[in-house]
N, C-alpha and C positions, 0 to 999 in steps of 0.2 A: 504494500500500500504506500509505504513511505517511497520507493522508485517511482511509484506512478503519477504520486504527486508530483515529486519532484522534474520530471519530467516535462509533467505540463507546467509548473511553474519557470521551467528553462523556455520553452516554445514562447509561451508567454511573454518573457523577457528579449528575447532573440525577434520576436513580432516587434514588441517596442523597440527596439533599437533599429532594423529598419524602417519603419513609420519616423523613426526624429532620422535616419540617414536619408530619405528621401527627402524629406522636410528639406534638407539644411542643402542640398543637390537643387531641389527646385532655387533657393534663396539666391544658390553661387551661379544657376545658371543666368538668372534673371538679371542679378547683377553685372556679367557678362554680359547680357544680350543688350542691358541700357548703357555701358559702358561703351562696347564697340556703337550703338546710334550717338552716344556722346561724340565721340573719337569723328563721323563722320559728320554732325552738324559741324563741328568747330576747324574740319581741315580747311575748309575753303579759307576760312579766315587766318589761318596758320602758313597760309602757301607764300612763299619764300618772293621777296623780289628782285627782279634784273635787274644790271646796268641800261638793257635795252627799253624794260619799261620807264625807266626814267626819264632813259632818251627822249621818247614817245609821249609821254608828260611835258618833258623841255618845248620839244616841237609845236604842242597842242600852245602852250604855253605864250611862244612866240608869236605864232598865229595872232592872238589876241591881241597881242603887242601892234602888230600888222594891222590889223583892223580900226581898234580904241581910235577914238576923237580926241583927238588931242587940239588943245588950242594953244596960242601965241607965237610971237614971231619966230621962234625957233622950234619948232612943232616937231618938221620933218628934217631940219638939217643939224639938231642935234639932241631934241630930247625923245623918239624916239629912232634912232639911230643908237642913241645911247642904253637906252634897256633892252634893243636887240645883243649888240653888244657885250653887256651884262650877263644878257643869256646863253652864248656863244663860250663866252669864258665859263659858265656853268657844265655845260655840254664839257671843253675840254679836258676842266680838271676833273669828269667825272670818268671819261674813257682813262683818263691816267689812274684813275685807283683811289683819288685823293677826297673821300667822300666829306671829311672835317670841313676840306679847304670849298668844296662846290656848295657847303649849306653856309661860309661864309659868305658867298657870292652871290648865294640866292638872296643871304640876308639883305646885301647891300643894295641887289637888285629893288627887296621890296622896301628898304628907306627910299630909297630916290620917289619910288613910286607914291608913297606917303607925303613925301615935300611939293608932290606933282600935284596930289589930292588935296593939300592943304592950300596949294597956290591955285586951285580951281581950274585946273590945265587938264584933266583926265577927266570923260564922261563918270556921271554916277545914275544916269537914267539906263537903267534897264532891259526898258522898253526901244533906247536908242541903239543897241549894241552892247559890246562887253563893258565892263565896268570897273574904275579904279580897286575896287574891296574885291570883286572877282579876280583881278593879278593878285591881289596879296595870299586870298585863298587859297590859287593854283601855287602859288608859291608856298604855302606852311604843309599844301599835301606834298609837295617836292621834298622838303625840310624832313618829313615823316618817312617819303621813302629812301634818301638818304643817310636816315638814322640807321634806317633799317638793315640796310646795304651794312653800314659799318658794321654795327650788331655781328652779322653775318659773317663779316670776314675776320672780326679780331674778339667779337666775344661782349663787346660793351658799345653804347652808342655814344657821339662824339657828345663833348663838354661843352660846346658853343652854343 
C-alpha cells in the first residue's frame, strides 16, 4: 500500500513539475517572440549612415541654397555664392574622413545664414519657396548625420 501511494504521489509530483516546465517554456518563448518584433521595429531606426547619404543631404541642401530669395545688392555675387561655397567645403572635408571639421563648416554655414535672417536678406515665406529656418534645419539634420558618421568610425561623436 505504502509503494502505491507513493507512486502516485511521485506521478503527481512529476505532473507538476511539467505543468510549471511548460508554464515557464510558454513565458521564455513569448518573451523571445516580442523580443525579436522589438529587434525588428527598432532596426530601421538603428540603420547605420553613409558618407554618400550625406552627400545627398549636402546636394538637397545646396539646391535650396540655388533657389532661396535672397535680397540686396550682393545677393548673387556674393552672399549666395558664399553659402554654396560653405557647402562645397562641407562636401570636401566630409569625403576626407574629417567629420568634426564638416559639422564645423556646416556650423559656420548656418551662422552666416542666421546674420542673412537677421539682416532680412533670406525669404521666410513658405509659401514663397524654401526658407531661411529650413537651411538651418537641413543643416542641424546634416550636424546629426555627421555625428553619427563619427560615432561610427571612432566610437564617440564629435565635441563641437
Amino acid at each position: 500500500m505504502l509503494k502505491g501511494w507513493c507512486a502516485l504521489k511521485l506521478r503527481h509530483y512529476l505532473n507538476k513539475m511539467k505543468e510549471i516546465i511548460k508554464s515557464m517554456m510558454k513565458k521564455f518563448s513569448f518573451a523571445a517572440v516580442l523580443f525579436a518584433v522589438a529587434m525588428l521595429v527598432a532596426a530601421p531606426v538603428a540603420q547605420a549612415t553613409t558618407v554618400s547619404e550625406v552627400q545627398s543631404m549636402i546636394t538637397q541642401l545646396k539646391g535650396k541654397v540655388q533657389v532661396i530669395t535672397i535680397t540686396g545688392k550682393q545677393a548673387e555675387t556674393k552672399d549666395r555664392p558664399g553659402l554654396l561655397g560653405q557647402l562645397d567645403g562641407v562636401a570636401l572635408t566630409l569625403d576626407q574622413g574629417k567629420f568634426c571639421n564638416s559639422i564645423t563648416k556646416v556650423r559656420d554655414f548656418q551662422k552666416k545664414v542666421n546674420d542673412m535672417i537677421s539682416a532680412g536678406k533670406l525669404n521666410q515665406d513658405p509659401t514663397l519657396g524654401p526658407t531661411g529656418q529650413e537651411l538651418l534645419s537641413d543643416g542641424d539634420a546634416i550636424i546629426a548625420a555627421l555625428n553619427e558618421l563619427q560615432a561610427q568610425s571612432t566610437g564617440v561623436p564629435c565635441s563641437n
